[in-house]
SEZAFI-380566 format. One record per residue (C-alpha): residue number from 1; x, y, z. Coordinates in steps of 0.2 Angstrom, whole numbers. Layout:
{site NUM; {X; Y; Z}};
...
REM end
This chain:
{site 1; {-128; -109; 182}};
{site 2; {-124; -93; 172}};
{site 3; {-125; -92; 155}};
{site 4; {-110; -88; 145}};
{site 5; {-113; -74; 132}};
{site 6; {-115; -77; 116}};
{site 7; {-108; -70; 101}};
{site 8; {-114; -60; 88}};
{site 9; {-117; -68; 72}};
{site 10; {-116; -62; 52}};
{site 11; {-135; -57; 50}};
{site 12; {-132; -51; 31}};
{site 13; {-121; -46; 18}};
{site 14; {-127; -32; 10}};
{site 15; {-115; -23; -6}};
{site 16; {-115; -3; -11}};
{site 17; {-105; 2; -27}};
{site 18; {-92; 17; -22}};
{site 19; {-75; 29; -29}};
{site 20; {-60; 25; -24}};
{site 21; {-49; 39; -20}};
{site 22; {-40; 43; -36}};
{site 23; {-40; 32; -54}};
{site 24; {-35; 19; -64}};
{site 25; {-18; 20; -74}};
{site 26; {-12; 10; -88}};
{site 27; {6; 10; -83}};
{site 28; {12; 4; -99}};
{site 29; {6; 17; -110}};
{site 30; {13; 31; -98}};
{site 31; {29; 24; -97}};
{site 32; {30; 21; -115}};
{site 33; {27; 40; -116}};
{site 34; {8; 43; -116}};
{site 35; {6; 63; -120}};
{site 36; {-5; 72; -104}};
{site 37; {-21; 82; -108}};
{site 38; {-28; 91; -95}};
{site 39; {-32; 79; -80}};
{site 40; {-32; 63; -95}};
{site 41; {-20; 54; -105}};
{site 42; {-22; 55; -125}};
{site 43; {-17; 38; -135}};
{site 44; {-23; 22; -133}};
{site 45; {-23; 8; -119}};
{site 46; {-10; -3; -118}};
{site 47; {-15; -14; -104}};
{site 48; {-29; -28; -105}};
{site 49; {-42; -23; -97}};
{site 50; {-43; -4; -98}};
{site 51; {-54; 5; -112}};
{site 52; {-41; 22; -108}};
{site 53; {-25; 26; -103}};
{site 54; {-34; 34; -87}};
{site 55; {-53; 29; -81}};
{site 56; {-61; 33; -65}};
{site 57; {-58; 21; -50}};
{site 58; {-68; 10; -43}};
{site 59; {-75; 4; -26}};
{site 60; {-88; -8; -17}};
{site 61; {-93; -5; 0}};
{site 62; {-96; -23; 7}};
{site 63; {-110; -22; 25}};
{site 64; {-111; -34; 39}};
{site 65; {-126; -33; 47}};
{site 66; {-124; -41; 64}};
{site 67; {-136; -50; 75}};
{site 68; {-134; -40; 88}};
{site 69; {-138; -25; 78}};
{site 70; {-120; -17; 73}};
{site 71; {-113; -14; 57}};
{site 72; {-98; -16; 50}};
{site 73; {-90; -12; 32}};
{site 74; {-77; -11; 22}};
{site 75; {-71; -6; 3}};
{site 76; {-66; -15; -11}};
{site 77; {-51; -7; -22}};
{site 78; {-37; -13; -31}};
{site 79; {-21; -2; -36}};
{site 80; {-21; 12; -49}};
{site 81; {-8; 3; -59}};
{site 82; {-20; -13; -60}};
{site 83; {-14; -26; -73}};
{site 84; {6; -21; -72}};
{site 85; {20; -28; -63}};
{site 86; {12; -46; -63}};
{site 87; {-3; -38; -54}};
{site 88; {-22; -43; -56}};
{site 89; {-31; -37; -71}};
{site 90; {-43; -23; -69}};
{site 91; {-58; -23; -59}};
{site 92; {-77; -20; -62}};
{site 93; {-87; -16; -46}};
{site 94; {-103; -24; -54}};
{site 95; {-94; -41; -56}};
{site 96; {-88; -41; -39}};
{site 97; {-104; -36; -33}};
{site 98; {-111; -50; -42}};
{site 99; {-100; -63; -35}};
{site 100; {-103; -57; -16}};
{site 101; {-121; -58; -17}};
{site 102; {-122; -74; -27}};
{site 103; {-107; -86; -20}};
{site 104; {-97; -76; -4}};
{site 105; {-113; -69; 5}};
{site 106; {-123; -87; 6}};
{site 107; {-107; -94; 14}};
{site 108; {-103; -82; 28}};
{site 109; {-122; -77; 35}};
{site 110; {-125; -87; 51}};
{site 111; {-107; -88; 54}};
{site 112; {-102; -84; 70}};
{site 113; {-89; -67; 75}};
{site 114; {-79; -77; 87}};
{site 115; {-62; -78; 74}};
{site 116; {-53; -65; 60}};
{site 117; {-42; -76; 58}};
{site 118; {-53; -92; 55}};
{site 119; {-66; -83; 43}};
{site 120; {-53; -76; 32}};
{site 121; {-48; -93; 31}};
{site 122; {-65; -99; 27}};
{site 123; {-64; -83; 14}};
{site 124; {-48; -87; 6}};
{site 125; {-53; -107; 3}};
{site 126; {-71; -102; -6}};
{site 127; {-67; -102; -26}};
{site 128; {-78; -97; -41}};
{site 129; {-88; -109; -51}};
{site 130; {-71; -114; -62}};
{site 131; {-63; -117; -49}};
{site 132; {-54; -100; -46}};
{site 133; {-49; -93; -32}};
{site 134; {-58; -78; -27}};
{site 135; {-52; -62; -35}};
{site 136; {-40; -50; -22}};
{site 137; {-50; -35; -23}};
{site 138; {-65; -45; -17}};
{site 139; {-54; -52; -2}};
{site 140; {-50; -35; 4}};
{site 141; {-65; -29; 7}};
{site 142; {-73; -44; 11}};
{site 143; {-58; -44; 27}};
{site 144; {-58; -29; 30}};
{site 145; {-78; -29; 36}};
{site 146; {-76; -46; 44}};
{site 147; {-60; -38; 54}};
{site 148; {-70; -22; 59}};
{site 149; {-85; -36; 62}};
{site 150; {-78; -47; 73}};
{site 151; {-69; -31; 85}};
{site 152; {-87; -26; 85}};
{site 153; {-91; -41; 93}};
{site 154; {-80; -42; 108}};
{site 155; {-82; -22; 110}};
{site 156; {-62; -20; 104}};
{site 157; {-55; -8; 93}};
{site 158; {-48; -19; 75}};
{site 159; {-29; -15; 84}};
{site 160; {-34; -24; 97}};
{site 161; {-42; -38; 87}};
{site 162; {-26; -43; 80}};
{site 163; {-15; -41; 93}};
{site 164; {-27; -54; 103}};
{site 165; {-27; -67; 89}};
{site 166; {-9; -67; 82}};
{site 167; {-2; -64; 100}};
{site 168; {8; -49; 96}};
{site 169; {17; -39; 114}};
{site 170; {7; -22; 113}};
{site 171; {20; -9; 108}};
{site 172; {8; 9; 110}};
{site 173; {16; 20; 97}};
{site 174; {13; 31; 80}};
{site 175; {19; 23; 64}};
{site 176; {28; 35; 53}};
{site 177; {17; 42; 40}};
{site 178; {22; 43; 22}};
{site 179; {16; 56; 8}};
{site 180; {14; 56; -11}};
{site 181; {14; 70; -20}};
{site 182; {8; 64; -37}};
{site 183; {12; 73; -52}};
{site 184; {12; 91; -43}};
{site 185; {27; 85; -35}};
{site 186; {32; 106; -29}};
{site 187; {16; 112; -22}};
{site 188; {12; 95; -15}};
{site 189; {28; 95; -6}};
{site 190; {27; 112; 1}};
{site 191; {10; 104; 9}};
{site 192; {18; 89; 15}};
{site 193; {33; 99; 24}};
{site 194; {19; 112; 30}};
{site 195; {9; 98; 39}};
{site 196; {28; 91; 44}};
{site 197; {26; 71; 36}};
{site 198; {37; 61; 42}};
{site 199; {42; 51; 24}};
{site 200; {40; 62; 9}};
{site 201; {37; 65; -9}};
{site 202; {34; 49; -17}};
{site 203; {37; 60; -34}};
{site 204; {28; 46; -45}};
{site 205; {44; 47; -57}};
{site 206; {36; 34; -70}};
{site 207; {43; 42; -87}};
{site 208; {61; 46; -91}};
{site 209; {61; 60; -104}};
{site 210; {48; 71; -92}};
{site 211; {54; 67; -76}};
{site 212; {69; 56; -75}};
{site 213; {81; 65; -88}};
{site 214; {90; 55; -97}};
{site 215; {104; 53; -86}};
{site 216; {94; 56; -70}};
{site 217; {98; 74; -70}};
{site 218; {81; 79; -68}};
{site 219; {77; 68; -51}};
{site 220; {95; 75; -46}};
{site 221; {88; 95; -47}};
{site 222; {72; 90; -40}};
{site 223; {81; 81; -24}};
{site 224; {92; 96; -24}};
{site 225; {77; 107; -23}};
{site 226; {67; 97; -10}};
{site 227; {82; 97; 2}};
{site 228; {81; 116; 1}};
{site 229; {64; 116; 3}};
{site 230; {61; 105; 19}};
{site 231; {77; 116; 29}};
{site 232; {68; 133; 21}};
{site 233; {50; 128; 28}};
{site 234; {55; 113; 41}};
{site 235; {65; 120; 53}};
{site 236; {80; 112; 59}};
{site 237; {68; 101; 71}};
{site 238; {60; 92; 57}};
{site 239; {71; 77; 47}};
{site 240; {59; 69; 35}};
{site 241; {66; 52; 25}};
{site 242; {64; 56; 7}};
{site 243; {58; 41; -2}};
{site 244; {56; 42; -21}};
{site 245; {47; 29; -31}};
{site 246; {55; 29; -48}};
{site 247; {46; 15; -57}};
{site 248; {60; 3; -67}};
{site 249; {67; 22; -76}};
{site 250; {83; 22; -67}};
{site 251; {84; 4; -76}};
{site 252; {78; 11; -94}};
{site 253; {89; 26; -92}};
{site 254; {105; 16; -88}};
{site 255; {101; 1; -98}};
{site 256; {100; -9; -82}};
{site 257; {120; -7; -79}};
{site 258; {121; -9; -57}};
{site 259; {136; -3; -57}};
{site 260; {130; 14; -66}};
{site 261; {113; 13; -56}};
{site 262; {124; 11; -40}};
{site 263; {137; 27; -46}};
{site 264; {119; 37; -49}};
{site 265; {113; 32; -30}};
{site 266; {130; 38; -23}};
{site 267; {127; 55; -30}};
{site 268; {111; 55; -27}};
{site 269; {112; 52; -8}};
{site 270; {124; 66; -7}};
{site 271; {111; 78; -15}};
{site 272; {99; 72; -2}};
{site 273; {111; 74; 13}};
{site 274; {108; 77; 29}};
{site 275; {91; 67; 23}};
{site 276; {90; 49; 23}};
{site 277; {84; 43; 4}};
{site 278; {75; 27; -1}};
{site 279; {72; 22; -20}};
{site 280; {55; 12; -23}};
{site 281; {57; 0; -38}};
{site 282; {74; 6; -45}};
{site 283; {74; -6; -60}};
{site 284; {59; -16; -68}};
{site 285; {67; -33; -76}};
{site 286; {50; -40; -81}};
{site 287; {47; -57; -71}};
{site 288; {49; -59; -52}};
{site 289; {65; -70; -54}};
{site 290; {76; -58; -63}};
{site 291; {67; -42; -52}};
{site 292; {74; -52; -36}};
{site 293; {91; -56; -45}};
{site 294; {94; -36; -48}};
{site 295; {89; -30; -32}};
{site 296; {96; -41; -24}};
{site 297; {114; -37; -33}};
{site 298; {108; -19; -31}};
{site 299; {110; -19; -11}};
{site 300; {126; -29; -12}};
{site 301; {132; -14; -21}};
{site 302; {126; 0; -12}};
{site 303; {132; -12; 5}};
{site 304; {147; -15; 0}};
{site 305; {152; 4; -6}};
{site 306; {144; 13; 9}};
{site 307; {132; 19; -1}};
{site 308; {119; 26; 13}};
{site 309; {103; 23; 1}};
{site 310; {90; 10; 4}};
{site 311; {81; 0; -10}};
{site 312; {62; -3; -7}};
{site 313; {54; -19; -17}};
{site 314; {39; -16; -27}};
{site 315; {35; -21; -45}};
{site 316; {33; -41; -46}};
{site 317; {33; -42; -27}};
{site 318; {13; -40; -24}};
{site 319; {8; -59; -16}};
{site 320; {13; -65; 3}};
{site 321; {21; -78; -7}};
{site 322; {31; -65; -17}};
{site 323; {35; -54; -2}};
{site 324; {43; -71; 7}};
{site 325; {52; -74; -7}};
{site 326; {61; -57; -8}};
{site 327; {65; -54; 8}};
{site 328; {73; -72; 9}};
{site 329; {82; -65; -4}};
{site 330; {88; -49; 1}};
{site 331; {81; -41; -13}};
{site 332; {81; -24; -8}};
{site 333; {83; -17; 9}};
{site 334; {62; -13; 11}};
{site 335; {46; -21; 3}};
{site 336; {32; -12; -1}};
{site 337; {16; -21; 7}};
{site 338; {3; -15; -6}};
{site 339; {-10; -19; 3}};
{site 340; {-24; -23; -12}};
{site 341; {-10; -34; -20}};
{site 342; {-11; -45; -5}};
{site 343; {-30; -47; -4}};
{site 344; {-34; -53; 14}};
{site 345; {-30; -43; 27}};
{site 346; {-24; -60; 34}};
{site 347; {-9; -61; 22}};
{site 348; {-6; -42; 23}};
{site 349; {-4; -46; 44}};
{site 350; {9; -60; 40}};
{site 351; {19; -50; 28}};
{site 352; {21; -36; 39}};
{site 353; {27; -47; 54}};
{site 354; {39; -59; 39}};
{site 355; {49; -42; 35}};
{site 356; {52; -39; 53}};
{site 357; {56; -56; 58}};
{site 358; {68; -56; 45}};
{site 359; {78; -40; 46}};
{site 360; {68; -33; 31}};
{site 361; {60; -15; 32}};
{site 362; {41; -16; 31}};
{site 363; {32; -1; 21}};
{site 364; {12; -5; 25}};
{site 365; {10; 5; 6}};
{site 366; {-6; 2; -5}};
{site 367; {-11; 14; -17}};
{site 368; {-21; 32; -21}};
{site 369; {-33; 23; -28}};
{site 370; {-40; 14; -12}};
{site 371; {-56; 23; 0}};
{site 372; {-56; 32; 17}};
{site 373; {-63; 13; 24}};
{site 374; {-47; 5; 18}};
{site 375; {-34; 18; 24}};
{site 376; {-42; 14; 42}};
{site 377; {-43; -1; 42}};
{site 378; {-25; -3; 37}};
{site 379; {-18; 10; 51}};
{site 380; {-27; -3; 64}};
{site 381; {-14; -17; 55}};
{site 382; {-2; -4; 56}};
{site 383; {-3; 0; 75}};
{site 384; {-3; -18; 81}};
{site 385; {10; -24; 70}};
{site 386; {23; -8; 69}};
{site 387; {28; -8; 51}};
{site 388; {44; 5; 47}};
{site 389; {30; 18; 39}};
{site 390; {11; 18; 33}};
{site 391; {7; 28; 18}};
{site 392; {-5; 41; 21}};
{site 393; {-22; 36; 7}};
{site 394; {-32; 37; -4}};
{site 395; {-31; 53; -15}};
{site 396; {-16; 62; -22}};
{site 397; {-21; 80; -12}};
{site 398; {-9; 75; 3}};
{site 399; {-23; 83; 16}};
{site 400; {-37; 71; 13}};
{site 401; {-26; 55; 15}};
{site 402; {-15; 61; 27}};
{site 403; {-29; 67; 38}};
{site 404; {-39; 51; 38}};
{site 405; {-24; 40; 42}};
{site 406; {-16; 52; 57}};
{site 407; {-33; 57; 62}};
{site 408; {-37; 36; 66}};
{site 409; {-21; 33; 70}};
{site 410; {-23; 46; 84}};
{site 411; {-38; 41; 91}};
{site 412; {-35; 25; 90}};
{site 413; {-19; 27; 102}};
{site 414; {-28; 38; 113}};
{site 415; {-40; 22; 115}};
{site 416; {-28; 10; 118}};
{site 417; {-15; 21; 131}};
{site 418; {-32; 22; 140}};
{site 419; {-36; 4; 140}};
{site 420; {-17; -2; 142}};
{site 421; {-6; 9; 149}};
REM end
């Protein structure tokens, strides 16, 4: 009688601290009009957590050893604007570490690779010793190196590994690729068009006096300018959406009026014509409920007027749970998957395939602030599942993050056009 195979098994968890790919902001004191020096914020934190307004991002690098010899790994991170928006607080390496080696590793070495799906439910149930559930930038990385562990063990790439277990039809094609500029939103822009992005600048438009205007008439001239940029450098072949991510200042700049929000957007899609424009996070109302109520008002407006804008969900929509909750609502015409916000890789699978079984766009976002490991990781997800776009991380240089998530996305598609036609 043959023997059946068996599978390889979580030999030991091992932890390695790192850098993520950018830093930590404390959003509030920028937006209430924290003064640049150099590279670094002067004035003092606003946000628990933080000990200055900018500080150096973390990582930890979480290693499966397997007991057939492989090793797989993944990172860590939590978002650059950590503790805002109804996000998690900030996030110490060393604590995380601590509660790997001491309470997570015990539980999963010995456990079989034969399930994602089932150990990231084994992960999600564990708690800390008050009775707390595990902290999400622990469950990213901790699913991340179980996802890349178990394609490991059935010689599969991660796409692969989640189109097998959530039974998904194999669609072989790139993900539109999205890129920030950060704060050098001109040079960075000439970079993205150079390298022809498909979804550009981002802009990081998170103050209204500097970059707003007080009346918009700033983002206006910087739209203006980009339009001209991309049909100077671009070529008439190359039709990028521009997607700006405003952070809650159209909201402070029009005292939360829709109706003058919605006047703005009109102008401001003529601005962007022929380009198709989205605004991340127009308004920032402070509490999930009254964020999904403005949105949600918001797209009736621009609907009902013809208003050719789409509005993308992000502050105080981080959870699964929150992401189901707006896109029942219609709050906005995308979400923003932030991918750290989510935790497990699990829930950031299930939000992707909600949004599109629901006739919601799906952005697969995270942040700057996440590692090369997690950008990879996140183009398998991306791949199997077809999100709308991907954004290109970590890093605010545009050539480092774009390359590592077109780079695996690439090779990853060569793999699979080989194995499935």
């Amino acid at each position: 009688m043959a023997q059946t195979a068996q599978v390889a098994t979580i030999q030991k968890i091992l932890t390695a601290p790192g850098l993520a790919g950018f830093y930590f902001d404390d959003q509030r004191a920028i937006k209430a009009g924290a003064r640049q020096d150099g590279f670094a914020y002067v004035g003092e934190p606003m946000t628990p957590g933080f000990t200055r307004i900018r500080q150096a991002g973390e990582a930890l690098s979480v290693l499966i050893l397997m007991s057939d010899g492989q090793v797989a790994y993944g990172d860590c991170a939590a978002v650059q604007y950590s503790g805002a928006g109804g996000r998690e607080p900030l996030f110490h390496a060393p604590a995380l570490q601590a509660l790997i080696e001491e309470q997570v590793a015990p539980r999963l070495e010995g456990q079989p690779l034969e399930s994602f799906r089932a150990l990231a439910a084994q992960l999600d149930a564990m708690r800390r010793a008050d009775g707390s559930a595990l902290p999400l930038a622990l469950r990213y990385g901790v699913t991340q190196a179980l996802l890349s562990a178990v394609a490991l063990a059935h010689k599969e790439a991660m796409a692969e590994t989640i189109v097998r277990e959530y039974g998904l039809p194999w669609q072989i094609r790139p993900v539109p690729i999205f890129c920030q500029t950060g704060d050098d939103r001109y040079l960075n822009a000439d970079k993205i068009i150079l390298k022809r992005a498909d979804v550009l600048p981002h802009g990081l438009i998170n103050n209204v006096e500097e970059k707003l205007g007080r009346r918009g008439e700033k983002l206006r001239d910087y739209v203006a300018w980009l339009r001209r940029r991309i049909q100077t450098l671009g070529g008439p072949d190359y039709h990028p959406t521009l997607h700006i991510d405003v952070y809650g200042t159209l909201g402070l700049a029009f005292q939360d009026d829709l109706a003058a929000i919605t006047e703005y957007l009109a102008d401001l899609a003529q601005v962007a014509a022929p380009f198709p424009l989205r605004i991340e996070g127009p308004v920032d109302m402070g509490d999930r409920g009254r964020q999904m109520e403005a949105l949600a008002a918001l797209r009736r407006r621009l609907d009902a007027q013809g208003v050719p804008v789409q509005i993308v969900a992000d502050e105080w929509c981080n959870t699964l749970e929150d992401i189901r909750a707006f896109v029942d609502a219609r709050a906005g015409h995308m979400v923003q998957i932030k991918t750290p916000d989510l935790g497990g890789f699990q829930d950031i699978i299930e939000a992707v395939l909600y949004c599109k079984g629901h006739g919601m766009g799906a952005y697969l976002g995270g942040t700057c602030n996440e590692t090369d490991r997690s950008a990879q990781v996140s183009v398998h997800v991306a791949i199997a599942t077809q999100p709308d776009q991907m954004l290109a991380k970590p890093g605010m240089g545009v050539d480092e993050g774009l390359s590592i998530v077109y780079n695996e996305m690439q090779r990853t598609l060569a793999l699979l056009r080989h194995r499935h036609g």
